[in-house]
N, C-alpha and C positions, 0 to 999 in steps of 0.2 A: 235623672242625670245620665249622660251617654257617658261611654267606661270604652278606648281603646285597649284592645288586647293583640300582643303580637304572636303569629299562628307560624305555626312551623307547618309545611305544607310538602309531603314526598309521596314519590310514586309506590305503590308496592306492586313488584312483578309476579308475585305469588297469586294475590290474590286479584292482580288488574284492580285494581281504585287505587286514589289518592287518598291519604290517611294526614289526619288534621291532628297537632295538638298543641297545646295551649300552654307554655313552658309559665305563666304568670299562678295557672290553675292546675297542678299534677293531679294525673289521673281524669282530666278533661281530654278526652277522646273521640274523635267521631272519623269517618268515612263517607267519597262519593266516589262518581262512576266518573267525572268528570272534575276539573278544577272549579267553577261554577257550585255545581251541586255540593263540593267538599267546603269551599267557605258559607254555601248557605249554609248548610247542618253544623257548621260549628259555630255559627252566629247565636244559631238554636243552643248549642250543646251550651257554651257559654255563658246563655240565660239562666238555664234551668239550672248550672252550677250553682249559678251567682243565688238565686232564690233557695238554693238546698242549703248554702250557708247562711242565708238569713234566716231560714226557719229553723237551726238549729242553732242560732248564736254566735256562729264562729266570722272570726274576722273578715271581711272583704277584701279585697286587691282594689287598688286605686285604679289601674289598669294594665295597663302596655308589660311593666314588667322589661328585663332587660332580654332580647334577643339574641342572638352572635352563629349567623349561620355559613358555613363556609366547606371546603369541599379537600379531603385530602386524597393525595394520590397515595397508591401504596403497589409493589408488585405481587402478583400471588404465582 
């Protein structure tokens, strides 16, 4: 069964890559060097969540989950 999941996708300037996470699965995290490479590895990271919850039991995510990504200005 295919399962959407909505990814939160930002740059870090610390470390140069784009850091991937998965607001449906906390603590599902991953990283790339590009936008590309960062959705493919959380395609991956994703899987292996989803399979570490079945082999222990615990509930599944239906998918998508709710998203809400937006940008505030602030002065410093």
């Amino acid at each position: 069964m295919e399962r959407k999941f909505s990814v939160v996708l930002s740059w870090d300037e610390e470390t140069q890559v784009y850091v991937v996470t998965v607001p449906a699965l906390p603590g599902c995290v991953t990283q790339g060097k590009n936008r590309e490479e960062a959705l493919e590895r959380a395609a991956e990271a994703i899987q292996v969540t989803l399979e570490g919850l079945a082999a222990t039991g615990q509930p599944i995510p239906h998918g998508a989950g709710e998203a809400f990504v937006s940008e505030v200005v602030v002065s410093a």
